[in-house]
C-alpha positions in Angstrom: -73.1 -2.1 135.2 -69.5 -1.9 136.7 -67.2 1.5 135.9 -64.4 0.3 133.7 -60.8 0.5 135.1 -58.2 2.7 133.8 -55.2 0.6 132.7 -53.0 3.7 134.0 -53.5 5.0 137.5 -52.9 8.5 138.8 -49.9 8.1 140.6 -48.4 6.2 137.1 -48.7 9.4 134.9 -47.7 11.7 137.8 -44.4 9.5 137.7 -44.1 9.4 134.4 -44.9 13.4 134.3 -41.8 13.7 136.6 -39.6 11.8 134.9 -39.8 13.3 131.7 -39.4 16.8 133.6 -36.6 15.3 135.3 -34.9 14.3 131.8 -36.0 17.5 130.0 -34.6 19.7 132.8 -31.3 17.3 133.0 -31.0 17.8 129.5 -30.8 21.7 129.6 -28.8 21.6 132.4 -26.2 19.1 130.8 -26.9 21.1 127.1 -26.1 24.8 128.5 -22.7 24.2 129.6 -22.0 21.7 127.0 -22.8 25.1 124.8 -20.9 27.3 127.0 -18.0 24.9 126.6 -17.8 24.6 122.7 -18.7 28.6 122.1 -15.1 29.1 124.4 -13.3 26.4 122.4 -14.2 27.7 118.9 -13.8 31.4 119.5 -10.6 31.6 118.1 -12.0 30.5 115.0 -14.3 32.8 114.4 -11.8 35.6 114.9 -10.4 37.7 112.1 -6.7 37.6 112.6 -5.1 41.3 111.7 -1.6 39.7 109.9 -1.9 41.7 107.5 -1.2 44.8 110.1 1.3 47.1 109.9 4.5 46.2 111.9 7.0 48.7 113.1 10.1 47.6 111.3 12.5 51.1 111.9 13.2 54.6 112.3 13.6 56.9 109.6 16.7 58.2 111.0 18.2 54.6 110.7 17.9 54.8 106.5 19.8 57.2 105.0 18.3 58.9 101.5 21.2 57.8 99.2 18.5 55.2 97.7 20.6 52.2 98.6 18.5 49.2 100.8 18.8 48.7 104.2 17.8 45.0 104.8 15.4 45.3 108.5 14.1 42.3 110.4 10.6 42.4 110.9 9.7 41.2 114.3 5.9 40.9 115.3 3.9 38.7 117.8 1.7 35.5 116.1 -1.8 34.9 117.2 -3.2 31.7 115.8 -6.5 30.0 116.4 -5.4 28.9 120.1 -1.3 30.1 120.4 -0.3 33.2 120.8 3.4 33.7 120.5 5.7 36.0 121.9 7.4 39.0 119.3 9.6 36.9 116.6 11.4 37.8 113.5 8.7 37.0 111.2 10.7 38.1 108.2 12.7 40.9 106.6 12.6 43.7 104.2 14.9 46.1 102.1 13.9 49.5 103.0 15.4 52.7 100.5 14.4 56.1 100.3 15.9 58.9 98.3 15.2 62.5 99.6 11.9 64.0 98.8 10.8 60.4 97.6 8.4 58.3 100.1 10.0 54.4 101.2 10.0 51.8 99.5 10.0 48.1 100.9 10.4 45.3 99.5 10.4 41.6 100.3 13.4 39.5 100.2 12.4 36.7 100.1 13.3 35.9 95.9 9.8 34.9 94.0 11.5 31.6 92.4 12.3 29.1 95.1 12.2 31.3 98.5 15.6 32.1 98.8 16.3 35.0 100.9 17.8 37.5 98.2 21.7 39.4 99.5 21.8 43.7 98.2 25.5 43.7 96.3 26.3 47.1 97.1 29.0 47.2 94.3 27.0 45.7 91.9 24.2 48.0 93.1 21.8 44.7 92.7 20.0 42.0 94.9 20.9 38.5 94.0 19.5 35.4 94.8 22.3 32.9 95.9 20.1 30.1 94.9 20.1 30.5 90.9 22.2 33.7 90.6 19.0 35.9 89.7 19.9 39.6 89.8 17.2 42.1 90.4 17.4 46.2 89.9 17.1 48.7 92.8 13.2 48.8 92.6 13.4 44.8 92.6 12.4 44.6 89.0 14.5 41.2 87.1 17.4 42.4 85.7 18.2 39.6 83.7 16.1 38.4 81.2 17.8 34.9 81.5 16.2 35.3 85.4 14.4 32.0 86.2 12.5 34.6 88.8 9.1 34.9 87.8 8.8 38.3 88.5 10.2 41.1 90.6 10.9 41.2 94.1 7.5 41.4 96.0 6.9 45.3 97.0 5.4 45.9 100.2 3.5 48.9 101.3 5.5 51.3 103.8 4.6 54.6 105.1 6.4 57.2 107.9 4.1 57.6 110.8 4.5 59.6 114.0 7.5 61.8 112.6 9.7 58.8 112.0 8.5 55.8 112.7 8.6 53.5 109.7 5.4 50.8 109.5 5.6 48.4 107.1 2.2 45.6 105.9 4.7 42.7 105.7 3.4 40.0 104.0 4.8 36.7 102.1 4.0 35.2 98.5 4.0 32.3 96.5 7.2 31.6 95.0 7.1 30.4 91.7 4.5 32.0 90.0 4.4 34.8 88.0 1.6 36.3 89.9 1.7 37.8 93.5 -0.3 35.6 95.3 -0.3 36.1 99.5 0.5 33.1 101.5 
C-alpha cells in the first residue's frame, strides 16, 4: 500500500503562515498611527471649554459708588474645538456699585431682539433703541407696556485681589421669558 500525498506541502503553509503574519503585523503597524492620528484630531472635542470663566472686565477704582452704570467691554481670548483666537471684545456689561454694597453686572444686550441696551443718565434708565423698552437701575422692565420678556440678564461679579473686578460673562436667548445661556 502507497502513503497518501498531502494536497498541501510544507513549504505552502510556511508561506501562507508568513503571509498572514505579514498582513496581521502590517495591519497593526498601519492601525497604531491611524489611532494616534484620529486621538490628536478629536482632542479638542473631548475638552471642556471654561467660557463660562470669569473675565477681568475693570478696576474698582474705575467705577465710582454713586450707583450709576458704567458700561465695560469684556475682552477674552476664544478657544473652540480646533481655533483659538487672540483676546477680543466678546461683549459688554453695565457695572454699578453703591458704597458698602457689592457690584452688580448686568448684560446689555436687551432680552427681546438682541439689541444692545444705551444707560440714559437723565432718565436714570437703560433703553433699548430697538422697541423703546426702558428698564430700572437693577435692569428690572420698567414699563409694563415692555415687549422685553424680562429684565436685563444679571451676571455674577465679584472684587478680587483688592480691586480687580471679575465678571462670569455670559449671553441669553432673546425672546423668552426665561434666562436660557446661549
Amino acid at each position: 500500500m502507497t502513503a497518501k500525498k498531502c494536497c498541501c506541502s510544507v513549504s505552502d503553509r510556511r508561506g501562507f503562515f508568513k503571509k498572514a503574519a505579514a498582513a496581521v503585523l502590517g495591519g497593526l503597524a498601519t492601525l497604531v498611527p491611524l489611532g494616534a492620528g484620529l486621538t490628536v484630531w478629536l482632542d479638542p472635542l473631548r475638552r471642556k471649554s471654561d467660557i463660562r470663566a470669569a473675565v477681568l472686565v475693570a478696576n474698582l477704582s474705575a467705577l465710582p459708588e454713586d450707583g450709576l452704570p458704567r458700561k465695560f467691554p469684556v475682552i477674552s481670548s476664544r478657544v473652540d474645538a480646533w481655533n483659538k483666537s487672540p483676546a477680543a471684545v466678546i461683549g459688554a456689561v453695565y457695572l454699578r456699585r453703591e458704597k458698602g454694597r457689592p457690584v452688580e453686572a448686568l448684560n446689555v444686550v436687551c432680552p427681546h431682539a438682541g439689541c444692545f441696551v444705551d444707560f440714559i443718565a437723565t432718565r436714570h434708565c437703560f433703553l433699548c433703541p430697538c422697541h423703546n423698552s426702558t428698564f430700572a437701575l437693577d435692569g428690572q422692565v420698567s414699563d409694563r407696556e415692555s415687549p422685553a420678556p424680562r429684565g436685563l440678564d444679571t451676571l455674577e461679579a465679584e472684587v478680587r485681589k483688592g480691586g480687580e473686578i471679575w465678571v462670569k460673562f455670559q449671553n441669553y436667548r432673546s425672546g423668552v421669558s426665561d434666562k436660557i445661556s446661549t
